[in-house]
Each structure stands twice: as structure tokens, then as C-alpha cells.
Short mmCIF file of the C-alpha atoms (twelve columns), coordinates in Angstrom:
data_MODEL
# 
_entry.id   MODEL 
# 
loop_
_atom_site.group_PDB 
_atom_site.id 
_atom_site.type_symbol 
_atom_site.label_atom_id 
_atom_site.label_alt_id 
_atom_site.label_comp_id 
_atom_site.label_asym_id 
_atom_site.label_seq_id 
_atom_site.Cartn_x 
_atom_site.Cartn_y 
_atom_site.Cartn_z 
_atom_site.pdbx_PDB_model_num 
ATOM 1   C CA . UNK A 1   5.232   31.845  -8.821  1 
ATOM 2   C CA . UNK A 2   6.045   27.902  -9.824  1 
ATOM 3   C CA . UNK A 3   5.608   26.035  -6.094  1 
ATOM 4   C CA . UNK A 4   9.156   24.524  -5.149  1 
ATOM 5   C CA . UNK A 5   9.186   20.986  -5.618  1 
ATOM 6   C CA . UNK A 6   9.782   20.576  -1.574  1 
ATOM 7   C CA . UNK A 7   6.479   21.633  -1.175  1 
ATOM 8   C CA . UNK A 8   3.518   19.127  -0.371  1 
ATOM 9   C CA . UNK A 9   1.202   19.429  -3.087  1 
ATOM 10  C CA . UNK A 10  -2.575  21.312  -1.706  1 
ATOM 11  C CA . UNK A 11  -4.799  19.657  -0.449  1 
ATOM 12  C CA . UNK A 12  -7.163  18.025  -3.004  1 
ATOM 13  C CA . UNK A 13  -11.147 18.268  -3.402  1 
ATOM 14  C CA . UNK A 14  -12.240 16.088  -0.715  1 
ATOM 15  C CA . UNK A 15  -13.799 12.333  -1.981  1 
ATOM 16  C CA . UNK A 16  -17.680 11.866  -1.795  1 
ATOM 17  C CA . UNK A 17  -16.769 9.003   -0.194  1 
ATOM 18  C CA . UNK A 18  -14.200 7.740   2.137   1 
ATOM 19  C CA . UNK A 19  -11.448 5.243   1.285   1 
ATOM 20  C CA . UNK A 20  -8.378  4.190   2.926   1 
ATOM 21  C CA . UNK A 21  -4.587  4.570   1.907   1 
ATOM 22  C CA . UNK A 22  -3.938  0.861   1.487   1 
ATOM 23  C CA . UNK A 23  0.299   1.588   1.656   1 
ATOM 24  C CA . UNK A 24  2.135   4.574   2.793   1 
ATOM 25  C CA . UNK A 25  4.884   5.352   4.999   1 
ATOM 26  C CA . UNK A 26  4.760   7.479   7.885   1 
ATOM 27  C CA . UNK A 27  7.953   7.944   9.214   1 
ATOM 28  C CA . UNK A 28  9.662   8.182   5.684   1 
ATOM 29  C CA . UNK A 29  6.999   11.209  5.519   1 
ATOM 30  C CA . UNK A 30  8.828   12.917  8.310   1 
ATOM 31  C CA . UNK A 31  5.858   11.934  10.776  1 
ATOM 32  C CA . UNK A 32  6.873   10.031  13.724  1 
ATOM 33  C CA . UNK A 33  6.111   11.762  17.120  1 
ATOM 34  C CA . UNK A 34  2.606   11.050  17.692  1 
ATOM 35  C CA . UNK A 35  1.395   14.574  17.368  1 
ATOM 36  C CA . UNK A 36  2.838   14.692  13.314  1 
ATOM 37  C CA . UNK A 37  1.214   11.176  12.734  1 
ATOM 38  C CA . UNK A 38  -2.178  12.594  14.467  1 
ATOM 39  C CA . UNK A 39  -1.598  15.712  12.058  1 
ATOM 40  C CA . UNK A 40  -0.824  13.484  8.896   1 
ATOM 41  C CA . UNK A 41  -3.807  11.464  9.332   1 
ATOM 42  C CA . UNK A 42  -6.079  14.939  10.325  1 
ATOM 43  C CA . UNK A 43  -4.893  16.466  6.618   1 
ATOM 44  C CA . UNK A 44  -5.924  12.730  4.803   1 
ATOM 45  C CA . UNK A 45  -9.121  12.520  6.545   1 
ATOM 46  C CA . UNK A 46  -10.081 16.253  5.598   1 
ATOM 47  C CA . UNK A 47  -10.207 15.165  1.534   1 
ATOM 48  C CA . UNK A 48  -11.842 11.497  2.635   1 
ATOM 49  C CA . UNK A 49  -8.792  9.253   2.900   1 
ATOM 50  C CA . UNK A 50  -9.580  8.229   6.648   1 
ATOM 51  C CA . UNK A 51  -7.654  4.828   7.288   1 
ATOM 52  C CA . UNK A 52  -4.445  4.806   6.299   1 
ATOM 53  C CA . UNK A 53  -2.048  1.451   6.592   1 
ATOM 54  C CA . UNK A 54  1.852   2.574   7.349   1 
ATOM 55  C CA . UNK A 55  4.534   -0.259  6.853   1 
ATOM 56  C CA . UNK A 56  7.775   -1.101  7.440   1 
ATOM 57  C CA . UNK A 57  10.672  -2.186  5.321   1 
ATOM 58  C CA . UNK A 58  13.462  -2.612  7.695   1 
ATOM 59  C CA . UNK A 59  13.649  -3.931  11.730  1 
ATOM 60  C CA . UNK A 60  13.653  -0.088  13.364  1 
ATOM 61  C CA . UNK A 61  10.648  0.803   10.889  1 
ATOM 62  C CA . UNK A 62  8.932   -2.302  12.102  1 
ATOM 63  C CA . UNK A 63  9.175   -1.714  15.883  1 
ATOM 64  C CA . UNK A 64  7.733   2.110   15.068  1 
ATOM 65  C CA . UNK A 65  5.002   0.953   13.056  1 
ATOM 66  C CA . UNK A 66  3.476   -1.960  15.311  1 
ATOM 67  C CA . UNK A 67  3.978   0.889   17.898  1 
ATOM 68  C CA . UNK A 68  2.558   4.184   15.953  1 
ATOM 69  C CA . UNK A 69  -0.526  2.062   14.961  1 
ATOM 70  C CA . UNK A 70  -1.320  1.813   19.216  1 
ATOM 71  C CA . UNK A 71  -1.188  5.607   18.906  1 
ATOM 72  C CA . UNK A 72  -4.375  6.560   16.886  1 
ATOM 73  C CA . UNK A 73  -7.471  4.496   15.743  1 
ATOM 74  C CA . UNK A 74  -7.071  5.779   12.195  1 
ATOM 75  C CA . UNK A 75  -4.017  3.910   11.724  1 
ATOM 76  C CA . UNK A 76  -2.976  0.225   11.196  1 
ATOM 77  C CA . UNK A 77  0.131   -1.418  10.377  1 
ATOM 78  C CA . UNK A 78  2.546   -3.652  7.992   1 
ATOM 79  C CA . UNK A 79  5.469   -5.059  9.444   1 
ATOM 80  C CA . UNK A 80  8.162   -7.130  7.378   1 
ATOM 81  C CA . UNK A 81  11.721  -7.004  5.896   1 
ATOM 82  C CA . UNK A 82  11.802  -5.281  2.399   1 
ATOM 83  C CA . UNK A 83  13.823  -7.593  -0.018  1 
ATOM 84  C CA . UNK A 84  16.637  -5.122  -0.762  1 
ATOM 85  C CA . UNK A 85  17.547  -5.509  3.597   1 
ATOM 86  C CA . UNK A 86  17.662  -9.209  2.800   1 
ATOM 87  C CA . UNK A 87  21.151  -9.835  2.438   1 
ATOM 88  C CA . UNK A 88  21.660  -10.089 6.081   1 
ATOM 89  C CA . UNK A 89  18.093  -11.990 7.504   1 
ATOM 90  C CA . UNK A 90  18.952  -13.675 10.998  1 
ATOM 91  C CA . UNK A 91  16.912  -16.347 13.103  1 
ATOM 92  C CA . UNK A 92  16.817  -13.334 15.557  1 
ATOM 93  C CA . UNK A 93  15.451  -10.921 12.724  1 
ATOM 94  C CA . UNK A 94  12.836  -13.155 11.889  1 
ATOM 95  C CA . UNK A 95  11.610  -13.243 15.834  1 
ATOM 96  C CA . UNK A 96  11.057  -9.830  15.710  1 
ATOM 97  C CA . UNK A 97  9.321   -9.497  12.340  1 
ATOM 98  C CA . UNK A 98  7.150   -12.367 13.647  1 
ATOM 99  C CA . UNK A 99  6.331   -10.882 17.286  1 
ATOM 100 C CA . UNK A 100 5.580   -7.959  15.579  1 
ATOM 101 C CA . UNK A 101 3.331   -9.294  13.170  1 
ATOM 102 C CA . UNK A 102 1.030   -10.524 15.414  1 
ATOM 103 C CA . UNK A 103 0.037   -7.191  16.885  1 
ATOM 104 C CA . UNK A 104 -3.944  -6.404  16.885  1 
ATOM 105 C CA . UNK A 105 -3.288  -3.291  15.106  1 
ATOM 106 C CA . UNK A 106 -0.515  -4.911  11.893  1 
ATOM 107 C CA . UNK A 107 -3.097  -6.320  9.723   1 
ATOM 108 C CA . UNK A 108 -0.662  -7.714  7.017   1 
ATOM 109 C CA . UNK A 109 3.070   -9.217  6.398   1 
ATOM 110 C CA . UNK A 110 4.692   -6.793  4.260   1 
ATOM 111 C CA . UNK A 111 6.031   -5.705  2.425   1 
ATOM 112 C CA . UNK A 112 8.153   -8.450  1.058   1 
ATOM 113 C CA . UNK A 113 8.827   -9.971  -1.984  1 
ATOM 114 C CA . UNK A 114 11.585  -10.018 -4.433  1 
ATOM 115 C CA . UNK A 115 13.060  -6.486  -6.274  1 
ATOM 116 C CA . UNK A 116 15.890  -7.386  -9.104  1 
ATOM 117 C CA . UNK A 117 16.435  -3.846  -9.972  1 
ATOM 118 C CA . UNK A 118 18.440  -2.851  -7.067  1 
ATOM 119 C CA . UNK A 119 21.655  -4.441  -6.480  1 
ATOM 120 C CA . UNK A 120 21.340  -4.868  -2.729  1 
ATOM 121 C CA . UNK A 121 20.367  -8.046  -1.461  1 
ATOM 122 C CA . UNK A 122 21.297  -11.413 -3.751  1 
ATOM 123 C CA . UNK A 123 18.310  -13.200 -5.232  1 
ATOM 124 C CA . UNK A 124 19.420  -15.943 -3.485  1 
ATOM 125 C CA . UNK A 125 18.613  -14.139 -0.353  1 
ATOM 126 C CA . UNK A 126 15.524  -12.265 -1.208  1 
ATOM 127 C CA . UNK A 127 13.669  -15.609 -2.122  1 
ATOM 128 C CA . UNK A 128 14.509  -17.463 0.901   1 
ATOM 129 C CA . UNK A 129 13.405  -14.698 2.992   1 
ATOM 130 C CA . UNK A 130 9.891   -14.368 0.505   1 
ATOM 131 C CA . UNK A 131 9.443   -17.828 1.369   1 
ATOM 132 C CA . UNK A 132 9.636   -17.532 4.880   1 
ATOM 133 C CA . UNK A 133 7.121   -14.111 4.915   1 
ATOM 134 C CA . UNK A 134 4.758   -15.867 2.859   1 
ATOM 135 C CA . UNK A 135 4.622   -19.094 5.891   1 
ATOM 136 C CA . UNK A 136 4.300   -16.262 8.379   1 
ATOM 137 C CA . UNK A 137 1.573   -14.958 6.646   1 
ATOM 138 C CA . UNK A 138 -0.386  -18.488 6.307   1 
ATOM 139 C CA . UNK A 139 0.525   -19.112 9.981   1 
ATOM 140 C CA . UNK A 140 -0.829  -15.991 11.025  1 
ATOM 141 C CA . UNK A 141 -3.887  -15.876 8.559   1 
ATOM 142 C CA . UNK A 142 -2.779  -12.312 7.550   1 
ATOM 143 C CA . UNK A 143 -2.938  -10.927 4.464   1 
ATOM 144 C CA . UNK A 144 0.767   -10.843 2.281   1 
ATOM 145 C CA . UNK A 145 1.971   -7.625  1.155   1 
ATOM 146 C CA . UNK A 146 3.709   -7.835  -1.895  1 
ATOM 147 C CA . UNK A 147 6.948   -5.775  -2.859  1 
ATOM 148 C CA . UNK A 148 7.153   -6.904  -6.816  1 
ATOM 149 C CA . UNK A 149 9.934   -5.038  -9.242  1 
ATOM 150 C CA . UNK A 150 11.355  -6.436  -12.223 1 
ATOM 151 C CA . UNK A 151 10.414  -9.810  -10.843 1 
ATOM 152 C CA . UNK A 152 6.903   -10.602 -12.096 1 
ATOM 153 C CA . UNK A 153 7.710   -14.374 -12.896 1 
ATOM 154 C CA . UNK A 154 9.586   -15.175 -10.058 1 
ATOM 155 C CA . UNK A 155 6.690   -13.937 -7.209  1 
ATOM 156 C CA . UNK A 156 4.430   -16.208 -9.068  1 
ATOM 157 C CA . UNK A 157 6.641   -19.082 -9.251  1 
ATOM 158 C CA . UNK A 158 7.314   -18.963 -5.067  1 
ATOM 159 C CA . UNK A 159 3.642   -18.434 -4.430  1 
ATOM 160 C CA . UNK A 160 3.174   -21.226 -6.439  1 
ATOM 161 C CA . UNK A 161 5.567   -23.183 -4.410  1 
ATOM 162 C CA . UNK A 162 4.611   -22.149 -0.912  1 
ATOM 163 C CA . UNK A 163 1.143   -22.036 -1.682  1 
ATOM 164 C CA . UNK A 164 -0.143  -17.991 -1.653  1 
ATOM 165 C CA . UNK A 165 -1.523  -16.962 1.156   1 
ATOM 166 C CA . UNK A 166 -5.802  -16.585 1.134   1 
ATOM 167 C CA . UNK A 167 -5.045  -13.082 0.443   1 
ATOM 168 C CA . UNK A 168 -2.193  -11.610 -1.740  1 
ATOM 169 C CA . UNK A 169 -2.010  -7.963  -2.669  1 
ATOM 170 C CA . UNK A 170 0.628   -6.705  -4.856  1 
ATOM 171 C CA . UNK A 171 1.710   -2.758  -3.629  1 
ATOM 172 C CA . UNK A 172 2.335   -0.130  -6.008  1 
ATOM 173 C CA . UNK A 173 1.443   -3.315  -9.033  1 
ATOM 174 C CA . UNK A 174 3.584   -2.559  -11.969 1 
ATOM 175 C CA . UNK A 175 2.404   -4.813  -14.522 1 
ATOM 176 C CA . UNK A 176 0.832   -4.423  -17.864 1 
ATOM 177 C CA . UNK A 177 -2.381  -5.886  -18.668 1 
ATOM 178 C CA . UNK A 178 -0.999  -9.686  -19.274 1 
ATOM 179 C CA . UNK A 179 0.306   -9.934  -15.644 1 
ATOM 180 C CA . UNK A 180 -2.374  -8.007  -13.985 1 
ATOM 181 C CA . UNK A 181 -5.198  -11.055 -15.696 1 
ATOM 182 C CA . UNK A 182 -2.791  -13.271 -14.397 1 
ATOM 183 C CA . UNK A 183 -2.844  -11.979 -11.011 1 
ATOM 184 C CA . UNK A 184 -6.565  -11.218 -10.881 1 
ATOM 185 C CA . UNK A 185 -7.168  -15.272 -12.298 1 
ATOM 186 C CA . UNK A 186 -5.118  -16.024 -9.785  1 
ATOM 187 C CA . UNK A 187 -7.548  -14.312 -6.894  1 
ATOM 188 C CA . UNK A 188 -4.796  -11.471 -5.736  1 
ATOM 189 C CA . UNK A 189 -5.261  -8.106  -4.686  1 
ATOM 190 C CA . UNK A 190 -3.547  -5.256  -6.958  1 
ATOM 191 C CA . UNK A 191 -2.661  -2.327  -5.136  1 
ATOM 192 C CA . UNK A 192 -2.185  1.478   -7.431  1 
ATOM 193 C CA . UNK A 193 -0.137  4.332   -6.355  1 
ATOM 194 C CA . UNK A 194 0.130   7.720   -7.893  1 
ATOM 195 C CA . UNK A 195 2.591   5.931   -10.962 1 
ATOM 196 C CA . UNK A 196 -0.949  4.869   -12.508 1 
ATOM 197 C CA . UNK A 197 -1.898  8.738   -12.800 1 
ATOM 198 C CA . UNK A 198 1.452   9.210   -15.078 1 
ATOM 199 C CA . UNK A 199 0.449   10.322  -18.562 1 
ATOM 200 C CA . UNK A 200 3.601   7.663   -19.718 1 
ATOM 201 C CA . UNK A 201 2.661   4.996   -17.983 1 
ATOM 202 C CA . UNK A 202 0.346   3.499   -20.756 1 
ATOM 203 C CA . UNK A 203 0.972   0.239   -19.661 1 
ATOM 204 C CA . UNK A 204 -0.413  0.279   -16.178 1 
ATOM 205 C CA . UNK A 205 -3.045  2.288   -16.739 1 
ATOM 206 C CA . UNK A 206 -3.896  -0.252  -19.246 1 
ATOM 207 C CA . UNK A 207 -4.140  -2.557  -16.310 1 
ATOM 208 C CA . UNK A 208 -6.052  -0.411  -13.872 1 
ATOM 209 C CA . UNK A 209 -9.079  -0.336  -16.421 1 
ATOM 210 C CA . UNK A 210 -9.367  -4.194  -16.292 1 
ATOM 211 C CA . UNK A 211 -8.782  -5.036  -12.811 1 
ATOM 212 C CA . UNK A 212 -12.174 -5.950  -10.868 1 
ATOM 213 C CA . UNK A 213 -12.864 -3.694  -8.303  1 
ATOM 214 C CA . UNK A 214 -13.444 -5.993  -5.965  1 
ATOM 215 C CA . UNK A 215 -9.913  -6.935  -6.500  1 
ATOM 216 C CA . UNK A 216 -8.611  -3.306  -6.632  1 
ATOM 217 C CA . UNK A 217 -7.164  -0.943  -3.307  1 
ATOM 218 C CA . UNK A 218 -5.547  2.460   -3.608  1 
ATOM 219 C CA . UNK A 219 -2.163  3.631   -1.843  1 
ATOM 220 C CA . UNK A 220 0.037   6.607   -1.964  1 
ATOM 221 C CA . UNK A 221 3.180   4.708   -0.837  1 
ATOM 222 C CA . UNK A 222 4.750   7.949   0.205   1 
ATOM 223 C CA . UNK A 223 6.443   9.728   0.488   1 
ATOM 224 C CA . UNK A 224 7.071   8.503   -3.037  1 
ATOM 225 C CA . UNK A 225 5.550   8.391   -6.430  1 
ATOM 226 C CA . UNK A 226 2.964   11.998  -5.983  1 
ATOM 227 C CA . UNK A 227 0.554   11.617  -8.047  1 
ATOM 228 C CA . UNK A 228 0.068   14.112  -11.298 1 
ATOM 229 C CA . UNK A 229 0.217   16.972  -11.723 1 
ATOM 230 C CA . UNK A 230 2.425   17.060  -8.593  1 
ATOM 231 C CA . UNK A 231 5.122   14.788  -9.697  1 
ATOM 232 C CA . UNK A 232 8.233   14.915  -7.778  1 
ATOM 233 C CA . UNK A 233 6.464   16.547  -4.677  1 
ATOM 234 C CA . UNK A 234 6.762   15.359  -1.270  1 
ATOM 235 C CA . UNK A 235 3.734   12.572  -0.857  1 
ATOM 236 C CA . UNK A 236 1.438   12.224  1.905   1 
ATOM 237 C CA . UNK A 237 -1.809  9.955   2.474   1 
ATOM 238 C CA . UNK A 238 -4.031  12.477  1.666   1 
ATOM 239 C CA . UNK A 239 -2.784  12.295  -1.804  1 
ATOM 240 C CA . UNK A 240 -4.427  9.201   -2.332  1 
ATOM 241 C CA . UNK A 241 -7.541  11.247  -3.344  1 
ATOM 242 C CA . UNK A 242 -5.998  12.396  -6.599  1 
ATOM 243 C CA . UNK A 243 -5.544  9.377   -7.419  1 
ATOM 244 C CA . UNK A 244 -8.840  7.566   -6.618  1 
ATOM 245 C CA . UNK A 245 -10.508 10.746  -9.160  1 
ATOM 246 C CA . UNK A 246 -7.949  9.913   -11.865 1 
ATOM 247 C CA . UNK A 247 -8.693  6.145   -11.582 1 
ATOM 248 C CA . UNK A 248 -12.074 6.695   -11.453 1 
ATOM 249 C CA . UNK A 249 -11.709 9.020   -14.650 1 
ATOM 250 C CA . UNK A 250 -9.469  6.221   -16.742 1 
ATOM 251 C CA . UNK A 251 -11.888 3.630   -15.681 1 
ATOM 252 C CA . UNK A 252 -15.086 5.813   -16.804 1 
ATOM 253 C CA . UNK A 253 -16.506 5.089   -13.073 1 
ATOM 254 C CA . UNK A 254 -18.241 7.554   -11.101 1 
ATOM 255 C CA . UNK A 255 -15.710 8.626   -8.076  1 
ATOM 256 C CA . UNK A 256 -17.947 7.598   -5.519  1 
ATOM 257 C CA . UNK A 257 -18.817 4.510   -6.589  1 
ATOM 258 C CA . UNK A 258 -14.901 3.810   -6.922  1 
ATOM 259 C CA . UNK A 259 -14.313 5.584   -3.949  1 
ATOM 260 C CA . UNK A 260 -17.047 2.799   -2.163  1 
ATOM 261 C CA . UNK A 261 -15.791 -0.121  -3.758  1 
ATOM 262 C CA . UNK A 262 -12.118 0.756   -3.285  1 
ATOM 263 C CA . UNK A 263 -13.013 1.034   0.662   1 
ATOM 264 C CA . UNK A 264 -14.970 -2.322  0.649   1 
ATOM 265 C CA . UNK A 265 -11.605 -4.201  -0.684  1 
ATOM 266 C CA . UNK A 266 -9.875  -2.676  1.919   1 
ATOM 267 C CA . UNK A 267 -12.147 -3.546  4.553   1 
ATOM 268 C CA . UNK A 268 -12.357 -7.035  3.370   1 
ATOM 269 C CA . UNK A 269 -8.460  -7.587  2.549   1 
ATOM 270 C CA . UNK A 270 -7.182  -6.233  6.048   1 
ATOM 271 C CA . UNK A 271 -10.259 -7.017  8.441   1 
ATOM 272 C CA . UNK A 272 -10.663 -3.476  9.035   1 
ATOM 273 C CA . UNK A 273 -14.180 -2.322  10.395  1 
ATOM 274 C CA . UNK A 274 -17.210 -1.539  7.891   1 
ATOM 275 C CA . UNK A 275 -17.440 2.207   7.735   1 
ATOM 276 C CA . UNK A 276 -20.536 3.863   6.790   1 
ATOM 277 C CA . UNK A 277 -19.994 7.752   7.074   1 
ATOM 278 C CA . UNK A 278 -19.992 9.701   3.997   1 
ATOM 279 C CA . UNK A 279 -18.582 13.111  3.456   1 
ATOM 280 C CA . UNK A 280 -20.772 16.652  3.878   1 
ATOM 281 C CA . UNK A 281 -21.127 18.898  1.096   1 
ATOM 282 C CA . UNK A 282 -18.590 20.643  3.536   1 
ATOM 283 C CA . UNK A 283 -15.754 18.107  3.857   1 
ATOM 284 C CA . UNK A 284 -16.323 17.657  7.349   1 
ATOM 285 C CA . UNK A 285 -17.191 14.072  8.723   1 
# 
């Protein structure tokens, strides 16, 4: 019988190695008491993905994820305002987004950035608020998380501008292989969800074979873009393990030599702790 396309996808192999979720979002998963983040992160850690980052695009998501990141040591946080809630970006907004940000457990500004296929917030808008995220981000000496669709030329152009933060990583990248050597000349992290698993998506998985991996992080941003063969499913962070063995596949890497390198960006991009365990021929840790 075909699964219904409600259902979560099963629970993949579990990774030789483990790696964290660089992007996903919790509450949009339907996990926000603390007992269905604690069981979220208990599934992702099962298959190897054990540190998972959730962030916010919106005030309310903010205030939960700052908060739900206090709630389990497996869990950090992103706090911004997404640029399609940009229209309307007060003095008073940008109080709370920077209060927020400076929580021990939010390790970057983000996501923000500039999205010119949705009709919701004026560019106008959505650059002046960019600008301000990316000072926030210097200030604070976080990392920027970057929301980037159908705007490519004018991210670089404002980082240009403001001067890019020391480290820049663009979620869920969408670029071909021109902009992604751009971006990796340029010193910035790129960021692949489960899109870069999509048989048609020639173009970025023309970019995932060239990017450094010393430059390259893995996310799920759920509970969107499930990876294949589960297109279409509900996403969760444990997903993020198909698509560190697809990567590793396209790239012609071994998985746990992705899997360690992958992890080591991480750990280096958000200040997370150096983790050393490794996964039992069992999948227990």
C-alpha cells in the first residue's frame, strides 16, 4: 500500500558519523511543547543527526526559539525577521530581534535576507531590514543566516556595502555553479537542504560537487523540501541523513568522511562544542 503523503518518511539508516541539522524548524514541524521537541530531537539523534539549529522567521517564532533552545542541550537557535514579514519592521521589532539574539543558546542572526519571488514585503523594505541584520550580526560577532531567493545579485551587492559579517552562510543555497564560486571566493558558508537530492535540480547539484567542504553544512529546513524519494512528505531533522548519503554519493565522498567534515563546519560556523562520539554498529550513541 503507497504511504500517504502526510506521513513522515521512516527513519533512515543511521550516519557512521554524527552531523548536525544546520536549519530546520521546530515549531513549523508541529513540535513545540518541550516533550515533542525532546521527541523530535530523540528520532534525529537515533540515525546520527544530533545537534539540530531551529530558527525563526517572524517575532512569536523568535521568542519560542531563544526559549525552546533553554529546553534541551541538543538544540540551539536562530532568531531574526524573514524578509517576506518585512513590510512592517518597527524600532520596537528590532529590540526584540536584538535581545533575543544575544541569548547563549541563538548562535546566529537569521534568517534574513532578501526573497523577490513572493510578493509580500517591498524590496525597499526587505533591504533596509538586511542591512540592519547584517550590523546586528557584526555587533554581536554572530554568524549571518542567509534567506537568498531570486535575489542572488542583490545579497552580494548589500554585503558588499555593509561589509559581510566574518561568517556568512547561505540556507537552503540555490545557486548554480557560477554563484556558488562566487560565494565560496568570497569565504561564505553554503548551506543544502533536501532540494539538492532532486533528480531535476541539475543545477545545484552541480554546485554541491564543487563547494569545499570546509565551506559546506547540511539542513533539512523542515518541515519543507523532504528529501528524495520522500518528496512532498512531512520533514523532520532526522531527515537530514538522507541527504548527507546522497551528497556524499554526488560528490563521490565516503559518507563518513562527509558526515565528519560536514560536522566540523558546523562546529566552527556556530561555536558549537567539538563532538567526538561516533555511532555503534547498533545506532545507539
Amino acid at each position: 500500500m503507497t504511504p500517504r503523503r502526510g506521513e513522515r518518511p521512516p527513519l533512515p539508516e543511521p550516519l557512521p558519523a554524527p552531523v548536525v541539522d544546520a536549519h530546520t524548524h521546530l515549531d513549523a514541524c508541529g513540535a513545540r511543547t518541550a516533550e515533542e521537541v525532546a521527541a523530535a530531537l530523540d528520532r534525529a539523534a537515533s540515525v546520527g543527526v544530533t545537534r539540530v539549529i531551529t530558527v525563526a522567521d517572524d517575532l512569536d517564532s523568535a521568542r519560542w526559539a531563544a526559549t525552546a533552545a533553554t529546553w534541551d542541550d541538543r538544540l540551539f537557535a536562530a532568531v531574526a525577521v524573514h524578509p517576506t514579514r518585512t513590510a512592517s519592521f518597527t524600532d520596537a521589532d528590532r529590540d526584540t530581534v536584538a535581545e533575543l539574539a544575544t541569548g547563549p543558546r541563538v548562535v546566529a542572526v537569521g534568517e534574513t535576507g532578501l526573497d523577490y519571488h513572493w510578493d509580500y514585503s517591498p524590496p525597499a523594505a526587505q533591504q533596509e531590514a538586511f542591512r540592519w541584520h547584517i550590523d546586528l550580526a557584526k555587533r554581536l560577532g554572530k554568524p549571518l543566516m542567509i534567506h537568498d531567493r531570486d535575489a542572488h545579485a542583490d545579497v552580494l551587492r548589500l554585503l558588499a556595502e555593509e561589509g559581510a559579517p566574518e561568517r556568512v552562510v547561505f540556507h537552503c543555497f540555490s545557486g548554480d555553479a557560477d554563484f556558488a564560486a562566487r560565494c565560496v571566493e568570497l569565504g561564505h558558508v553554503l548551506s543544502f537542504a533536501g532540494a539538492v537530492t532532486f533528480r531535476n535540480a541539475a543545477a545545484l547539484r552541480e554546485a554541491a560537487r564543487l563547494v569545499p567542504a570546509e565551506q559546506l553544512l547540511v539542513e533539512t529546513d523542515a518541515p519543507f523540501l523532504t528529501p528524495h524519494p520522500f518528496r512532498g512528505r512531512p520533514n523532520e531533522p532526522y531527515c537530514a541523513a538522507y541527504t548527507v548519503r546522497d551528497l556524499a554519493q554526488l560528490r563521490g565522498e565516503d559518507v563518513e568522511q562527509l558526515a565528519d567534515a560536514v560536522r566540523t563546519t558546523a562546529e566552527r560556523v556556530f561555536d558549537l562544542p567539538s563532538v567526538t562520539e561516533r555511532i555503534t554498529r547498533v545506532g545507539s550513541w
